[in-house]
C-alpha positions as CSV (number, residue, x, y, z in Angstrom):
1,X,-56.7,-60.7,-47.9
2,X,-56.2,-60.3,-44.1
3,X,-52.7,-59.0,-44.8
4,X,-54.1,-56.3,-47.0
5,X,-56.9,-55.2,-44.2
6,X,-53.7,-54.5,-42.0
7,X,-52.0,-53.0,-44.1
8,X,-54.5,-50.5,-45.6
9,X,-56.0,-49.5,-42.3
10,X,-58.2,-46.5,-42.2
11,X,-56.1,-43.8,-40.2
12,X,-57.5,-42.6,-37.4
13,X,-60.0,-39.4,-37.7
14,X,-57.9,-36.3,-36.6
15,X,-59.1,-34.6,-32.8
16,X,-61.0,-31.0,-32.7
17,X,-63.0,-29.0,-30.1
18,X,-64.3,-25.7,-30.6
19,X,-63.0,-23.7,-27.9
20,X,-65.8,-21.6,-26.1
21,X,-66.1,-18.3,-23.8
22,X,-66.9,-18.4,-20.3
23,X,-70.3,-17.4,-22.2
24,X,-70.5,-20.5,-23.9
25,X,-69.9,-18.7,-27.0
26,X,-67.4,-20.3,-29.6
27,X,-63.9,-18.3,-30.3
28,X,-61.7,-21.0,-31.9
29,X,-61.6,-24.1,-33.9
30,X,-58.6,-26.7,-33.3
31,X,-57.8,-29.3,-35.3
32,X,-54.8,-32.2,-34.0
33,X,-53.9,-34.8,-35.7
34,X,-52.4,-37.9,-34.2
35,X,-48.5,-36.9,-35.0
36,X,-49.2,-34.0,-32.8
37,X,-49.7,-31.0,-35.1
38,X,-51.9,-28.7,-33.8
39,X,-54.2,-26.2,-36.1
40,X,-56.0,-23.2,-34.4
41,X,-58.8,-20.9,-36.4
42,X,-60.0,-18.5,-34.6
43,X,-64.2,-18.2,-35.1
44,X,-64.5,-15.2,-33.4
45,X,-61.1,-13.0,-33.1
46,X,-61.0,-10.4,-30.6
47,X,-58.5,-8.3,-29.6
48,X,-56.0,-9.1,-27.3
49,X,-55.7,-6.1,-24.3
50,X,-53.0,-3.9,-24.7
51,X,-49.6,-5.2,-22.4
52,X,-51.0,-8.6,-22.5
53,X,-50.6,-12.1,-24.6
54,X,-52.7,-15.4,-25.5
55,X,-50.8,-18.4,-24.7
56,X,-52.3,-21.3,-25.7
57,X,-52.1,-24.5,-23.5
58,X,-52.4,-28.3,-23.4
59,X,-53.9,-30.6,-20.4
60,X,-53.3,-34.4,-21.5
61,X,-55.8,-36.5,-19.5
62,X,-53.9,-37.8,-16.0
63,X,-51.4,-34.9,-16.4
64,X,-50.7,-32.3,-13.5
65,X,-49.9,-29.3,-15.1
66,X,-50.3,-28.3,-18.4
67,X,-47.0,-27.5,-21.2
68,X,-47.8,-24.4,-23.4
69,X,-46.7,-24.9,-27.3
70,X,-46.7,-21.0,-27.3
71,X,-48.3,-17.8,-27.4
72,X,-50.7,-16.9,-29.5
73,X,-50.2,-14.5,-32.4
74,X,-53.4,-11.5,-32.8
75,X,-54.6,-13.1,-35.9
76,X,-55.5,-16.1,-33.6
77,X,-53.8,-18.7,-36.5
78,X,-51.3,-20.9,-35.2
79,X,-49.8,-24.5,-36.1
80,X,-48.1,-25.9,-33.5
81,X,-45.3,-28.6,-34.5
82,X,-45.3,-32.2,-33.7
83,X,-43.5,-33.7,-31.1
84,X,-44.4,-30.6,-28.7
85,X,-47.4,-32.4,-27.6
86,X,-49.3,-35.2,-28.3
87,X,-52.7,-35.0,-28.9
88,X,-55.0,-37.4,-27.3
89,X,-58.8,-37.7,-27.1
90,X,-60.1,-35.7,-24.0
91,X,-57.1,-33.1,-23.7
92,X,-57.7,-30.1,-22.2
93,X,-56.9,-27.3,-24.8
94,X,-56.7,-23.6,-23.2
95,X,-56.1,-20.2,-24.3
96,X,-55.0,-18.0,-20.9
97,X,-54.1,-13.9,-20.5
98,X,-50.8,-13.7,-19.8
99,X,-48.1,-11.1,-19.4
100,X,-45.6,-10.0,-22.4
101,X,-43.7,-12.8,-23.1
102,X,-46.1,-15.5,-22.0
103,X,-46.4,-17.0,-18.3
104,X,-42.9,-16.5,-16.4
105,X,-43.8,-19.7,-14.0
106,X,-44.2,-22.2,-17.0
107,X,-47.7,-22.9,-16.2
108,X,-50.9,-20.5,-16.4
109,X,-50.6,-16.9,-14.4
110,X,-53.8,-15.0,-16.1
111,X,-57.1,-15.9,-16.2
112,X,-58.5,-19.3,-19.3
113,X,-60.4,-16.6,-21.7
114,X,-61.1,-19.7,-24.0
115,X,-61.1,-23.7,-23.3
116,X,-62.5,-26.7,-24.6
117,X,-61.5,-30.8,-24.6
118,X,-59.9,-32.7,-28.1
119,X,-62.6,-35.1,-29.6
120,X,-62.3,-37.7,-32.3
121,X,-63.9,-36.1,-35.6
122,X,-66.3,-38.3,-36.9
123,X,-67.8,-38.7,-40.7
124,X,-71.3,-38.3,-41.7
C-alpha cells in the first residue's frame, strides 16, 4: 500500500496571481504550472499606446534580473512554453511598456503597468 501512495501522488496544484494596476485594480489572470507553461487572461484589456509593446516578465525568487518569455500580443492571451522559465511559488510576474520590439537591454526599459507574485492554487 505504501508503494501505491508513492506512486499515485496528488500533483502539485498549478501557481496563479492576478496581476493588478498601480491602482490595485486587476488586469490579468496567470496560470503556471510546474513544467513551466505559462497562461495569461487578460481581466481587464486595455489598449496598448500607439508605438509601444507589453512585454511580459518573470522575477524567480533570489534572482537579479528578470528573463522576458516575450511580448505581449493586444488581445492580452498568451502561453508561454516550458522550459523558458520555471515557475516557482513567490515569482515575480510583470507586464512593462516597452518600445517596438520589446526592451533592447534584455531587461525592463518602460515603466511595470501590471505586476503581481505566483501562488500555489488551493481547492475549496
Amino acid at each position: 500500500m505504501a508503494m501505491l501512495m508513492l506512486v499515485n501522488r496528488p500533483a502539485a496544484p498549478p501557481l496563479m496571481t492576478v496581476l493588478l494596476t498601480e491602482i490595485q485594480s486587476p488586469a490579468f489572470l496567470v496560470e503556471a504550472d510546474r513544467g513551466g507553461e505559462i497562461r495569461l487572461a487578460a481581466l481587464n484589456n486595455q489598449p496598448t499606446p500607439q508605438g509601444r509593446v507589453r512585454e511580459l516578465w518573470a522575477l524567480p525568487v533570489g534572482a537579479t534580473a528578470p528573463t522576458s518569455p516575450g511580448l505581449l500580443p493586444e488581445d492580452g492571451r498568451i502561453v508561454v512554453p516550458p522550459a523558458q522559465i520555471s515557475p516557482m511559488p513567490g515569482m515575480l510576474i510583470e507586464i512593462t511598456l516597452e518600445p517596438p520590439g520589446g526592451s533592447p537591454i534584455g531587461r525592463p526599459t518602460g515603466p511595470v503597468l501590471f505586476i503581481g507574485r505566483l501562488m500555489a492554487a488551493r481547492g475549496t
